[in-house]
C-alpha positions as CSV (number, residue, x, y, z in Angstrom):
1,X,-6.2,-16.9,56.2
2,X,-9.0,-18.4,57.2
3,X,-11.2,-18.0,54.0
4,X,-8.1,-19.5,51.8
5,X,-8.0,-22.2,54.2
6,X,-11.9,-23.2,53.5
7,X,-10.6,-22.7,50.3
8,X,-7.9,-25.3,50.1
9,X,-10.4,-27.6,51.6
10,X,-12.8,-27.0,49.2
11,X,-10.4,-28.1,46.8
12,X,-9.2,-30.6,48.7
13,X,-12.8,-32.7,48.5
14,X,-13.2,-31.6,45.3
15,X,-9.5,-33.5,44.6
16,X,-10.7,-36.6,46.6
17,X,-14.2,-36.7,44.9
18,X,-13.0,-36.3,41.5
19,X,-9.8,-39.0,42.3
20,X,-13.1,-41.6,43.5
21,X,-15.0,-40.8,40.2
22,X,-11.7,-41.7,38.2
23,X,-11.3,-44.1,40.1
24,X,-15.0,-46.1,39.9
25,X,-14.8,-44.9,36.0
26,X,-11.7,-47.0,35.8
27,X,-13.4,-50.2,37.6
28,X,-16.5,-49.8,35.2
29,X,-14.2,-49.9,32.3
30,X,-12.3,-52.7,33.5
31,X,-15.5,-55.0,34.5
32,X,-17.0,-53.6,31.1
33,X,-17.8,-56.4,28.1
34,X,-14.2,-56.7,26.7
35,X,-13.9,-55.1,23.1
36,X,-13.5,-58.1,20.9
37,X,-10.6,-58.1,18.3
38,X,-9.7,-60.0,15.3
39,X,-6.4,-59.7,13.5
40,X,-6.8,-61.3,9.8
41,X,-3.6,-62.1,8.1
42,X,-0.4,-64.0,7.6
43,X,3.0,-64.1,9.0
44,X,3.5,-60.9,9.4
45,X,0.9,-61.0,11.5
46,X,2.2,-63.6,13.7
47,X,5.7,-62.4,13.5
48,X,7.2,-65.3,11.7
49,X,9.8,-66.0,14.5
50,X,10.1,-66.3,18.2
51,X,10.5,-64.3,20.1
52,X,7.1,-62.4,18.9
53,X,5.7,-65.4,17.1
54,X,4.9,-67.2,20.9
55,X,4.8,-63.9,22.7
56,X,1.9,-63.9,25.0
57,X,0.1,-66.0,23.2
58,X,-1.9,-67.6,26.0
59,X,-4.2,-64.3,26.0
60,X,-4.5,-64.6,22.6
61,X,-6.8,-66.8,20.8
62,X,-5.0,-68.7,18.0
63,X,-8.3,-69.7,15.5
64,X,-6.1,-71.5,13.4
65,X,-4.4,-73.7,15.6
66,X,-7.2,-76.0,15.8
67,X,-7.1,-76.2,12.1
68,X,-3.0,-76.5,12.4
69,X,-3.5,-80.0,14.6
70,X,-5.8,-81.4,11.8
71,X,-3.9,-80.7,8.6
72,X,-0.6,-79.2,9.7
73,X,0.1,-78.3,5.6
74,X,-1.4,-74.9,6.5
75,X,2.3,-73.9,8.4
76,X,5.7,-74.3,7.2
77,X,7.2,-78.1,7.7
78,X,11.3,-77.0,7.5
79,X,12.7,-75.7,10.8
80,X,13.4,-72.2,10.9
81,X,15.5,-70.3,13.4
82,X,18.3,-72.6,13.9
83,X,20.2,-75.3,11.4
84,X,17.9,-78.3,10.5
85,X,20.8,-80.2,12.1
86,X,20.4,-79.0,15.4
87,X,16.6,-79.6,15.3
88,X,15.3,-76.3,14.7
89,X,12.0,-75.2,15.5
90,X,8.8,-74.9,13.3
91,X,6.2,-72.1,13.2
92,X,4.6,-74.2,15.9
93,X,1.2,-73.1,17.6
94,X,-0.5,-71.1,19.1
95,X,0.6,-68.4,18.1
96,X,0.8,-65.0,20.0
97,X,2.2,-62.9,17.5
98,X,1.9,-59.2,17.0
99,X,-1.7,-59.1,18.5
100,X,0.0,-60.8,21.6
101,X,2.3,-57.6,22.0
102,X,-0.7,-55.7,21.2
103,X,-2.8,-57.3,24.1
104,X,0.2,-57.2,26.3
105,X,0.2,-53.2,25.4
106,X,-3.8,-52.4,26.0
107,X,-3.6,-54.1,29.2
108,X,-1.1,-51.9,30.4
109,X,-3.1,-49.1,29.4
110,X,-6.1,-50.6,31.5
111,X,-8.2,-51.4,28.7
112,X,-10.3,-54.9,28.2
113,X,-9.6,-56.2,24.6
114,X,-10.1,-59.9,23.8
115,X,-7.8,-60.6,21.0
116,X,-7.6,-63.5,18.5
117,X,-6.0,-64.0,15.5
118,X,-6.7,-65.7,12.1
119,X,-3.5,-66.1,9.9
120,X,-1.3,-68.4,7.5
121,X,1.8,-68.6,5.9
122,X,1.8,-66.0,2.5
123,X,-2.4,-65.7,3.0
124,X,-3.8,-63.3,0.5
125,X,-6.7,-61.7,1.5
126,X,-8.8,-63.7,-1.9
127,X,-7.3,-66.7,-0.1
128,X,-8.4,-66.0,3.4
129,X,-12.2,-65.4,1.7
130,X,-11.9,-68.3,0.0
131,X,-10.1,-70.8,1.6
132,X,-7.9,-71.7,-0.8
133,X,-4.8,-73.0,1.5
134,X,-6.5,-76.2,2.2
135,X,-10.0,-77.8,3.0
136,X,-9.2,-77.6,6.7
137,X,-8.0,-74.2,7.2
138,X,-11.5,-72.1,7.0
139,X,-10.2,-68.8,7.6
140,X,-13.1,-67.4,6.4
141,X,-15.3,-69.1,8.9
142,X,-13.1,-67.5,11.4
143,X,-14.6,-64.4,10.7
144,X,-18.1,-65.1,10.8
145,X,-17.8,-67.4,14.2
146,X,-18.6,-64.4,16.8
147,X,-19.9,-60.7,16.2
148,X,-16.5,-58.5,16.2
149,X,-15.9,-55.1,18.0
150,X,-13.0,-54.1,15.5
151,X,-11.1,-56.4,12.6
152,X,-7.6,-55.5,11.3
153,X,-6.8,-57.4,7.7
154,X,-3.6,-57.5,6.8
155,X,-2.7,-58.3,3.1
156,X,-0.4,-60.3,1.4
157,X,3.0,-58.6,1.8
158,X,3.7,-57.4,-1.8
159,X,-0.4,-58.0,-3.1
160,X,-1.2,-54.4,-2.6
161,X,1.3,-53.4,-5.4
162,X,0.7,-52.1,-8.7
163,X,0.4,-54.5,-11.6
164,X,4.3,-55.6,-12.1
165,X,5.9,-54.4,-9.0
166,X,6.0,-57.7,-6.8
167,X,6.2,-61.0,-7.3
168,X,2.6,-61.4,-6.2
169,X,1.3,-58.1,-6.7
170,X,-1.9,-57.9,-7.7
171,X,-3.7,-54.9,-6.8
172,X,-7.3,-55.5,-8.1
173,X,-7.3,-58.3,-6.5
174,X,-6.8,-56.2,-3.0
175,X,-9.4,-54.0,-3.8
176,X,-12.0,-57.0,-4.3
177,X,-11.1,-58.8,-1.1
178,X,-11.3,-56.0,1.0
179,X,-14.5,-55.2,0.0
180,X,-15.7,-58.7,0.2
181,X,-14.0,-58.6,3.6
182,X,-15.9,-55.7,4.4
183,X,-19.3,-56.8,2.9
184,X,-19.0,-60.1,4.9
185,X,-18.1,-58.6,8.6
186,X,-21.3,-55.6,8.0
187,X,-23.4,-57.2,5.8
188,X,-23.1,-60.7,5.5
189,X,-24.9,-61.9,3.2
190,X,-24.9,-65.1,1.2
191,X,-23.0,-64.5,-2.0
192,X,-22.7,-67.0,-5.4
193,X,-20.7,-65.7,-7.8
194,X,-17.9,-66.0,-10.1
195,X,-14.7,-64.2,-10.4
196,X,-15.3,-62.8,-13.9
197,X,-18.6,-61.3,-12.4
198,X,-16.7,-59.6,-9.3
199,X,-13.7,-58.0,-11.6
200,X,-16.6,-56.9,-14.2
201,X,-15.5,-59.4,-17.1
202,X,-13.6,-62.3,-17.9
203,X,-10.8,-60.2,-19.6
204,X,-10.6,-58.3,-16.4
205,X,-10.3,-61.5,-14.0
206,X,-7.8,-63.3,-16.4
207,X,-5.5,-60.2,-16.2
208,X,-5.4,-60.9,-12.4
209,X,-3.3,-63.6,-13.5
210,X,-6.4,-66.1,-12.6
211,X,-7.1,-68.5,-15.7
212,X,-10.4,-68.9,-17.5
213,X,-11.5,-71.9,-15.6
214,X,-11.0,-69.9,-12.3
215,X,-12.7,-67.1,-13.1
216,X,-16.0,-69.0,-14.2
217,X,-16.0,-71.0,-11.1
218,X,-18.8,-70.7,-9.4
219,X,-17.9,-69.1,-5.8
220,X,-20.7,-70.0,-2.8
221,X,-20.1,-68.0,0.5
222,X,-22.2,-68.8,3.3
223,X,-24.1,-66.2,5.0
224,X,-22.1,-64.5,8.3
225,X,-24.9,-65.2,11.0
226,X,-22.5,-62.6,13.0
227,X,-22.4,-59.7,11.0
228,X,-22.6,-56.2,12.4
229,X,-22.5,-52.8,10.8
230,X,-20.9,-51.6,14.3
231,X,-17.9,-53.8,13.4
232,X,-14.9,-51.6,12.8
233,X,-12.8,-52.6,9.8
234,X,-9.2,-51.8,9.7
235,X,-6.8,-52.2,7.0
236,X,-3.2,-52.3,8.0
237,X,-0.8,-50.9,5.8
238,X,2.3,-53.1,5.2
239,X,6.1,-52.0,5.2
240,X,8.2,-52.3,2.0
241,X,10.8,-54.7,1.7
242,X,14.9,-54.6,1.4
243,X,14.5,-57.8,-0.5
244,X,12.5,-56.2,-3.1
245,X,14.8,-53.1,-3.3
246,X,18.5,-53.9,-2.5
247,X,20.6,-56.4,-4.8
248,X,21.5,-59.8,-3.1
249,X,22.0,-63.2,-3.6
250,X,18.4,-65.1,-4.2
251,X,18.4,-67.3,-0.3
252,X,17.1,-70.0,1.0
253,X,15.7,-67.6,4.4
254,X,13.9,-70.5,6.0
255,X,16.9,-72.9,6.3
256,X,19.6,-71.6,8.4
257,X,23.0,-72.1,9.2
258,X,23.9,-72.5,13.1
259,X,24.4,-68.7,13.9
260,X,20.5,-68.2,12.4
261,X,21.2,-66.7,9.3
262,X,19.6,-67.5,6.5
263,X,21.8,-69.1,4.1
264,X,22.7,-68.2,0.4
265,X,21.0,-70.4,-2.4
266,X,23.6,-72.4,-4.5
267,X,21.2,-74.3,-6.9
268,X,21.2,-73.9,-10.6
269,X,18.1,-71.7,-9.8
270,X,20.2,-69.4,-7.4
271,X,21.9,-65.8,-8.6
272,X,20.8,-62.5,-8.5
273,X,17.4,-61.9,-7.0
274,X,14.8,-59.4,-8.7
275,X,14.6,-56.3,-8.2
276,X,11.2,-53.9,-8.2
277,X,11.8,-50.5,-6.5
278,X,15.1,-48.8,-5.7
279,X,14.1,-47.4,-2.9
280,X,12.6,-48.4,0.1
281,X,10.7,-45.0,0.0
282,X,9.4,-46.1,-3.7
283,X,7.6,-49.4,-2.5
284,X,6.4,-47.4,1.1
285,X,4.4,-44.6,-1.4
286,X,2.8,-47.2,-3.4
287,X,1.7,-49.1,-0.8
288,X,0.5,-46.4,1.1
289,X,-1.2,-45.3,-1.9
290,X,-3.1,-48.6,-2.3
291,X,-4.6,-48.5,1.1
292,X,-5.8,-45.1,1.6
293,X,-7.3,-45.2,-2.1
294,X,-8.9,-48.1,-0.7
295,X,-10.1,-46.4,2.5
296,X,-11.3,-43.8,0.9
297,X,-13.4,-45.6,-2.2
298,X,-14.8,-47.6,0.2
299,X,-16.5,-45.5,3.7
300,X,-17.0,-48.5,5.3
301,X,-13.9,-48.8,6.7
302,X,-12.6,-47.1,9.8
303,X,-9.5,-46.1,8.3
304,X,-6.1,-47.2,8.0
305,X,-3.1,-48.5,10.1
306,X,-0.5,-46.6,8.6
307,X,2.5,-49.5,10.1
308,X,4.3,-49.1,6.8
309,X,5.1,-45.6,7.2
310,X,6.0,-45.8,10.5
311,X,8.7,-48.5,9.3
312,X,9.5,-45.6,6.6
313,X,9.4,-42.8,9.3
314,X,12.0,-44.8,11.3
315,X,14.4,-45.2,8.4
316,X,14.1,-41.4,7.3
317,X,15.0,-39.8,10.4
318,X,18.0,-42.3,10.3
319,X,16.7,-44.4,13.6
320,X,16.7,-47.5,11.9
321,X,18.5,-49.3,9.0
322,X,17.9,-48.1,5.6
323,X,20.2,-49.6,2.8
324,X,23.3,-52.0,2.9
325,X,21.4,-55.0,4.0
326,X,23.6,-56.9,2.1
327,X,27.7,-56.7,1.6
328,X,29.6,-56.9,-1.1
329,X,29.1,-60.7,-1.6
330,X,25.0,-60.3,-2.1
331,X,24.5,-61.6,1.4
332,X,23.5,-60.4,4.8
333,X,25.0,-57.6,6.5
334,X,25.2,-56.8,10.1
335,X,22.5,-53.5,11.1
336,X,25.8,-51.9,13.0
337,X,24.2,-49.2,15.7
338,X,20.7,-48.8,13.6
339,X,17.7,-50.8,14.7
340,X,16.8,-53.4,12.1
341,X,13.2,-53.6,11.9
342,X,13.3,-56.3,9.3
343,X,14.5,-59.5,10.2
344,X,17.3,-61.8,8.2
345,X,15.3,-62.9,5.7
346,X,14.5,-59.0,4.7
347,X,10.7,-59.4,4.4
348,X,9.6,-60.2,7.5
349,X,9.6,-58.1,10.6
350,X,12.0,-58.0,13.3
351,X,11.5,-57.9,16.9
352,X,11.6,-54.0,16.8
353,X,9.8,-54.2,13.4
354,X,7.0,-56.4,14.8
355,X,6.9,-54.1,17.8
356,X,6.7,-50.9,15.6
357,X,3.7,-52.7,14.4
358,X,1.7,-53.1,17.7
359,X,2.9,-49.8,18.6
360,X,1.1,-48.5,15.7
361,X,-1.8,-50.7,15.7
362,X,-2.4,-49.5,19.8
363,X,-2.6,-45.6,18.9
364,X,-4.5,-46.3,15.9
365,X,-7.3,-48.6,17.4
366,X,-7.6,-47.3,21.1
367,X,-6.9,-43.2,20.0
368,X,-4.0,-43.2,22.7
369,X,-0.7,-41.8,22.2
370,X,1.8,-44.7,22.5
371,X,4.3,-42.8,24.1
372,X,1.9,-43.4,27.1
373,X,3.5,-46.9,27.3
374,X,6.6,-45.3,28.3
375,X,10.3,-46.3,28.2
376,X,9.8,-49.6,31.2
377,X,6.5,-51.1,28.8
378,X,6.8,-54.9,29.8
379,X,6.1,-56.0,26.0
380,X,9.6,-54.2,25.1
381,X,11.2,-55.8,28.5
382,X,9.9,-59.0,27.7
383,X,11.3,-59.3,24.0
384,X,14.7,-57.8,25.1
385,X,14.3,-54.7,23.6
386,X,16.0,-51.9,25.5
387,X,14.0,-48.6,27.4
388,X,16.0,-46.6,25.1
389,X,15.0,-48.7,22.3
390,X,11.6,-48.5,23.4
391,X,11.3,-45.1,23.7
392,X,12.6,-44.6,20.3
393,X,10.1,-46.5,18.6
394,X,7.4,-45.5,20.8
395,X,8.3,-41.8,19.2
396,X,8.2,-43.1,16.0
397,X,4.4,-44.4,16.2
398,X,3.3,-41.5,17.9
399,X,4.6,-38.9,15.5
400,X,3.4,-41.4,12.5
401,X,0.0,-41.3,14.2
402,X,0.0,-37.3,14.8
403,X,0.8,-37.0,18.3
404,X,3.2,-34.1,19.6
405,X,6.5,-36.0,20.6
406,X,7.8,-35.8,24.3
407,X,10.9,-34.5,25.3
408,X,13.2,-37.2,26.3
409,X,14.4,-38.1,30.0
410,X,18.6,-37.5,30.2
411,X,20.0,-40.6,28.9
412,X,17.2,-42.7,27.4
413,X,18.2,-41.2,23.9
414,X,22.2,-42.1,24.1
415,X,21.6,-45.0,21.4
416,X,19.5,-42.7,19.1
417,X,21.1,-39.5,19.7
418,X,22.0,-38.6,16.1
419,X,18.1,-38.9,15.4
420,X,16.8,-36.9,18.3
421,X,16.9,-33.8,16.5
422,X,15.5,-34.6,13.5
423,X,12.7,-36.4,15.4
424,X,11.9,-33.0,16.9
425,X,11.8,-31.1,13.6
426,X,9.7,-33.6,11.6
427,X,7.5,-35.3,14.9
428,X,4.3,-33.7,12.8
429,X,5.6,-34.3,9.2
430,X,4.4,-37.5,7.2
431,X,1.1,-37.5,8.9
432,X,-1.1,-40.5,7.6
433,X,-3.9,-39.9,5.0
């Protein structure tokens, strides 16, 4: 009795000493340099709407709202949100955004990121490189005022498509900018060049759907003084869109009625909106085929944030809405018992779409399994997003990202119990890559 007593105090101090190594481990972490971020993008970025567009947004640095109180052209001027006539708000600054739910996320999990964002309305990654929104918004700057621990860009919505399969789609054009991008943030040299030298020939820049003149502009890019070949690049994979897929009414999404919906265009130029995929699935393959072709042409990035097929993940197992986004009358339909990741407008995300996104972008970036958030993560509370909600989606990132999915507590599944099971059966399928 006596020896398994020494025993058990053996372990006892060997408990204690390992729980004050763990424990001065996680003070040296904490009073660490913080990991610098940058998230490079657009609206669906900063979430478009409250209440993710605001959300935390005093940890976050907005870079662009400086440029916002000098030329506010760079944001939308039309209320959005609620009726004009009830003074609805605008896309005012700063913004916290999906990077503010992300923050929110890492500091649960104990980790020191310093987070910023640099985004604008429908930015293109050639127009975040080159400034094109207006002479005060230098986006491009942005990226070159500090040395970066990680980036994540974030393209246009529909850019990344195939030539003919979006509105703006414009997939060489993708491939350019993100190797610019990636140039710039490692390299960062000074670059002059033109267009029709960067695609290869003029015929090749001109079937970007650039003219002539544009492509023999002569393009000058200052040197980043803060480039590091240490800097992680991230390219985030974008979700398809109902709007793109599902036949509607074309809408005015911006200008709502008094409920928040966005209301059905009744101009000459309204009618039937065009179509480019009928599928949600079709759009989600081509757009993850555009960024992993990319990430794997191009070594220099750290890989990809697969948020699109998470979105994809979550309509397949039949968690979240899917099809009949609009009723009979080509305008919008209520999501019923499904979570709606998208928001009214069909394009941007939702809520639970934006924090799919951040879900994603944590288990990608920091390696840790977002189910380690748990069902009670204050992000989720915050934005009114049920535990059971939570949970759900929390499931969804982590099987998306490869981890093996936990068993449930009693109860938290009630809203998604017709998915549980095939959650289980397919929590390694569709891996990224």
């Amino acid at each position: 009795m006596k020896h398994v007593s020494t025993k058990s105090a053996a372990g006892r101090h060997l408990k204690r000493g390992l729980g004050l190594c763990l424990a001065w481990a996680a003070v040296s972490v904490s009073a660490a340099e913080p990991i610098s971020i940058l998230f490079v993008g657009n609206s669906y970025t900063f979430a478009r709407v409250d209440p993710v567009m605001s959300y935390n947004a005093a940890n976050v640095h907005d870079l662009t709202a400086a440029f916002n109180a000098v030329n506010p052209s760079g944001t939308n001027s039309y209320p959005i949100g609620t009726a004009p006539s009830v003074g609805g708000s605008f896309e005012q600054h700063p913004w916290g955004g999906v990077p503010g739910v992300f923050k929110k996320m890492t500091d649960q999990a104990g980790l020191n990121y310093d987070v910023s964002l640099s985004a604008r309305n429908a930015a293109s990654l050639r127009g975040q490189f080159l400034n094109t929104a207006n002479s005060d918004w230098k986006l491009r700057e942005n990226v070159a005022s500090k040395t970066w621990g990680k980036v994540v860009l974030q393209e246009q919505s529909d850019a990344a498509l195939p030539p003919g399969m979006g509105k703006n789609a414009n997939l060489a054009t993708f491939n350019a900018y993100a190797d610019q991008f990636e140039r710039f943030i490692h390299q960062g040299a000074a670059q002059s060049y033109t267009e029709a030298q960067l695609f290869g020939s003029l015929s090749n820049c001109t079937a970007t759907g650039l003219s002539t003149g544009s492509c023999n502009t002569v393009r000058n890019i200052a040197a980043n003084p803060n480039a590091s070949s240490s800097t992680q690049v991230y390219l985030e994979q974008t979700w398809a869109r109902p709007d793109m897929v599902e036949a509607h009414k074309i809408t005015t999404p911006d200008k709502t009625t008094s409920d928040g919906r966005p209301i059905v265009d009744t101009s000459s130029a309204g009618g039937d909106a065009k179509l480019y995929y009928q599928d949600l699935a079709g759009m989600t393959s081509d757009l993850h085929k555009s960024f992993y072709d990319k990430a794997s042409s191009n070594t220099g990035f750290a890989g990809v944030v697969p948020v699109g097929d998470a979105f994809q993940r979550a309509v397949d197992l039949g968690l979240a809405k899917g099809s009949d986004f609009y009723n009979a009358a080509g305008t919008f339909e209520e999501s019923g018992n499904l979570l709606d990741l998208w928001w009214l407008d069909r394009t941007h995300a939702s809520k639970y779409g934006s924090y799919l996104s951040a879900l994603t972008l944590f288990g990608s970036i920091t390696g840790l399994d977002p189910q380690s958030l748990g069902a009670k993560e204050q992000a989720a509370f915050d934005l009114g997003i049920s535990e059971a909600q939570a949970w759900t989606l929390q499931q969804v990132a982590a099987a998306q990202l490869g981890f093996a999915v936990a068993v449930p507590e009693p109860g938290t599944w009630a809203l998604m119990a017709a998915g549980l099971g095939l959650l289980a059966w397919r929590g390694r399928q569709r891996m990224a890559g």
